[in-house]
C-alpha positions as CSV (number, residue, x, y, z in Angstrom):
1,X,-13.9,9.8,2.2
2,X,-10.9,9.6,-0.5
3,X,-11.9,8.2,-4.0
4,X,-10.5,5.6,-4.4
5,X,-9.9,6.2,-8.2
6,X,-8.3,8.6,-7.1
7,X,-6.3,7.0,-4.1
8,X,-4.9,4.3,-7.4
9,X,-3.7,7.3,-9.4
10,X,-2.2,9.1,-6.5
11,X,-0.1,5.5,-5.6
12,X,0.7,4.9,-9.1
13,X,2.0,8.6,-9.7
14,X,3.7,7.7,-6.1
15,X,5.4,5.0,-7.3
16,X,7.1,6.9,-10.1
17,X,7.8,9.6,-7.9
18,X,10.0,7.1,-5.6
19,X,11.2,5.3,-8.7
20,X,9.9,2.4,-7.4
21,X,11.0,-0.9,-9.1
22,X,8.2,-2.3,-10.8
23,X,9.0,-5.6,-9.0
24,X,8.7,-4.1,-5.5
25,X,6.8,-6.3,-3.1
26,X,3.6,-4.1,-2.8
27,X,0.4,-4.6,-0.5
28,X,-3.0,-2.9,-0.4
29,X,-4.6,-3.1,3.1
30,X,-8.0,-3.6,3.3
31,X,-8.1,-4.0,-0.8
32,X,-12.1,-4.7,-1.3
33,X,-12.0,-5.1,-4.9
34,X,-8.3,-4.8,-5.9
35,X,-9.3,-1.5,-7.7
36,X,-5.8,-0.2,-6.2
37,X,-3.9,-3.4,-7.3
38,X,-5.4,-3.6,-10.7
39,X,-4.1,-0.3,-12.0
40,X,-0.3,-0.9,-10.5
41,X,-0.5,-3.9,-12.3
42,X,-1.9,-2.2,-15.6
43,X,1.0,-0.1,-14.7
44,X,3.8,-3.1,-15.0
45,X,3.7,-3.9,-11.2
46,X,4.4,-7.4,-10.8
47,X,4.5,-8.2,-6.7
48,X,1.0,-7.3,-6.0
49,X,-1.1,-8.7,-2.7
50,X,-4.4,-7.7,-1.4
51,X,-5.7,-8.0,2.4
52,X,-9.4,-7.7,3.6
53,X,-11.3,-9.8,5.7
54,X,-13.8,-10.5,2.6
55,X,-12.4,-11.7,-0.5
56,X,-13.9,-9.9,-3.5
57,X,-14.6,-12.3,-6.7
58,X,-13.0,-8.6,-8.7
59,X,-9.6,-9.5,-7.1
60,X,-7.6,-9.4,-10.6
61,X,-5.9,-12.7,-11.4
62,X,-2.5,-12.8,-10.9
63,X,-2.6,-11.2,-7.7
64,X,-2.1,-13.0,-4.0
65,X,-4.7,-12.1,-1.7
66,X,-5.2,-13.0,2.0
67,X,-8.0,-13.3,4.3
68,X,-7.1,-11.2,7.3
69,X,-8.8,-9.2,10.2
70,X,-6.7,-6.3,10.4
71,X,-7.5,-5.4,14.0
72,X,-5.4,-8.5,15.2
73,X,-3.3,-10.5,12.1
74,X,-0.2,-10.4,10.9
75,X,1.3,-10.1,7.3
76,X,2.9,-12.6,5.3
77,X,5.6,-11.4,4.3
78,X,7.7,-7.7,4.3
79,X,7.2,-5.1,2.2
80,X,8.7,-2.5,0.5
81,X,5.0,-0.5,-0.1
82,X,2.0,-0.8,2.0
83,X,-1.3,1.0,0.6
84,X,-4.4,1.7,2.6
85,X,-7.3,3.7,1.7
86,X,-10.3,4.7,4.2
87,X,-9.6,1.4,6.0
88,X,-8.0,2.7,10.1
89,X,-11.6,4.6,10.9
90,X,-13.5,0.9,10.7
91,X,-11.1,-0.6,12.5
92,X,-11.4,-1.4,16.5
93,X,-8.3,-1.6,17.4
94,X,-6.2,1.3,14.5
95,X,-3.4,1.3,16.8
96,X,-2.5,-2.5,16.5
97,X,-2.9,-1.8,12.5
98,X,-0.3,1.4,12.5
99,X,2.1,-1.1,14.7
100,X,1.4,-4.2,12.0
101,X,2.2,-1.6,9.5
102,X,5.2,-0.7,10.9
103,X,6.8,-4.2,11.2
104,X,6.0,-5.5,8.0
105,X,7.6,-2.4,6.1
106,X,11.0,-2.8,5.0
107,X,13.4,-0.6,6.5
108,X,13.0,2.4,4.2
109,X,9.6,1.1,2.9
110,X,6.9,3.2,2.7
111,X,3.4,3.1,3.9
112,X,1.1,5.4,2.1
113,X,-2.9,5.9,4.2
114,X,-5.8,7.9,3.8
115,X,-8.3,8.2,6.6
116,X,-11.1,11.1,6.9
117,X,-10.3,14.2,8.3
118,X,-12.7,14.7,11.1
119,X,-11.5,18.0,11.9
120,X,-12.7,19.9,8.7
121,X,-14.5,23.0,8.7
122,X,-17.7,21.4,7.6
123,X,-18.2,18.4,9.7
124,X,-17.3,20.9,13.1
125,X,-20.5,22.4,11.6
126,X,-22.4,19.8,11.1
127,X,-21.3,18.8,15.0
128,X,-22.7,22.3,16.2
129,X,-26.0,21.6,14.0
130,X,-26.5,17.9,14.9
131,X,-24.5,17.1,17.5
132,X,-22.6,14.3,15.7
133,X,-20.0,13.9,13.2
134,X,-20.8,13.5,9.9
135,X,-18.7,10.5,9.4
136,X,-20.5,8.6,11.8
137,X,-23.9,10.1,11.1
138,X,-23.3,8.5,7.3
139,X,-21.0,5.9,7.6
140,X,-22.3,3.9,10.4
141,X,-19.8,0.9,9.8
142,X,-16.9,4.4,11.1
143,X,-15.4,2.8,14.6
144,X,-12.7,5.2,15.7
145,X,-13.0,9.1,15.1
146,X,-8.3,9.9,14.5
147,X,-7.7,13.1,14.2
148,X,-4.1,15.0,13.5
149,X,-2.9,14.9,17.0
150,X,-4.0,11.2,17.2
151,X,-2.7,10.1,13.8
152,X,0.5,11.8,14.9
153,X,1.1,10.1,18.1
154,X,0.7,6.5,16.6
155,X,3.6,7.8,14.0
156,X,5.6,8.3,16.3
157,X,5.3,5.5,18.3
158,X,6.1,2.7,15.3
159,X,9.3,4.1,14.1
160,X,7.7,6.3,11.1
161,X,8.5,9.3,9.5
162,X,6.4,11.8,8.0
163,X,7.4,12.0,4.3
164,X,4.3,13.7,3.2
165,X,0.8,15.4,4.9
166,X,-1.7,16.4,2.5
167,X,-5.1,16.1,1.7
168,X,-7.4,15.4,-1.2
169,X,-10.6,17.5,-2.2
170,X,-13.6,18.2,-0.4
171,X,-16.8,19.1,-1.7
172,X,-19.4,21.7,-0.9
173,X,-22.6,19.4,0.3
174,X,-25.2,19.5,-2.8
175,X,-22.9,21.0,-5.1
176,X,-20.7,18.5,-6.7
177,X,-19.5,20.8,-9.2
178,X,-17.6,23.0,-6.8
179,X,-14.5,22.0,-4.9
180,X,-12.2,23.7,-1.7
181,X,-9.1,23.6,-1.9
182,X,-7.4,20.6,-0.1
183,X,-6.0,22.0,3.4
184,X,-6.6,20.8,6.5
185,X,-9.6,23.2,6.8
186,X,-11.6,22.0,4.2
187,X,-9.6,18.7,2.8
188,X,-12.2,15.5,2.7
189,X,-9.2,12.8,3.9
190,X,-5.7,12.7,5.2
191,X,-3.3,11.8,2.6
192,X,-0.1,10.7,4.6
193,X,3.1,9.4,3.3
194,X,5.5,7.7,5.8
195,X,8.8,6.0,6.0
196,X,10.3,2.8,8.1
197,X,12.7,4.0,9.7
């Protein structure tokens, strides 16, 4: 799964990438904690609002925050950046969520994901070892198994563009000091960047 650390420096580096305007009406989608939110707005983003279905007490003030099942709500409002780290895979119903997604993004908006990549070399191995993905052999609370081909298709059926495919670091089981390089081979999570269009 994606750091999420690592998933707030990635969106704030994003954001300067785009030149996004620090007032920009940004959400994070299936927040937890407002890790995510709390470094954009250490970084001097101002329109900040967090989605889960559990509100965290480590929601930083200043920022809205709704109650929301993500399998069947609507957003508030439309946005100009959605965010959403290792949420899709615990959803029931991801396809509803890529739709949602889709409408509340601004034309030109972008939504920015991660989501495990269940096709890396390792977990195929661990399948022809244990018969089961090692997603769902660990993470237990991991509903939907979305691969490339799947991930794709629900792009292209919500009026998104692919921007950016890339993944993040995966490490060697045991040996936390040694990383692959992030390909679709051996990348731990999806990192995808996509447009309204």
């Amino acid at each position: 799964m994606a750091d999420i650390k690592w998933f707030a420096n990635k969106s704030v580096d994003l954001m300067d990438n785009f030149n996004v305007s620090k007032t920009a009406k940004i959400a994070d989608l299936g927040c937890q904690h407002g890790i995510v939110l709390a470094l954009l707005k250490k970084n001097g983003y101002t329109n900040l609002t967090g989605y889960d279905i559990l509100k965290s007490k480590r929601i930083p003030k200043g920022i809205k925050f709704f109650k929301v099942d993500l399998n069947v709500s609507k957003l508030k409002a439309k946005y100009d950046i959605l965010l959403s780290s290792e949420v899709m895979e615990h959803l029931e119903n991801p396809y509803h969520f890529m739709k949602l997604c889709s409408k509340s993004l601004k034309k030109g908006g972008k939504l920015i994901i991660t989501t495990p990549n269940q096709q890396k070399f390792m977990d195929k191995v661990f399948f022809f070892v244990f018969g089961e993905n090692t997603r769902f052999r660990i993470m237990r609370n991991n509903r939907v198994f979305l691969t490339r081909r799947i991930l794709n298709a629900m792009i292209g059926e919500n009026k998104l563009k692919i921007i950016k495919w890339s993944y993040n670091y995966s490490k060697f089981p045991g040996i936390n000091s040694f990383s692959f390089f992030p390909t679709r081979w051996f990348g731990n999570s999806h990192y995808i960047i996509l447009e309204k269009l």
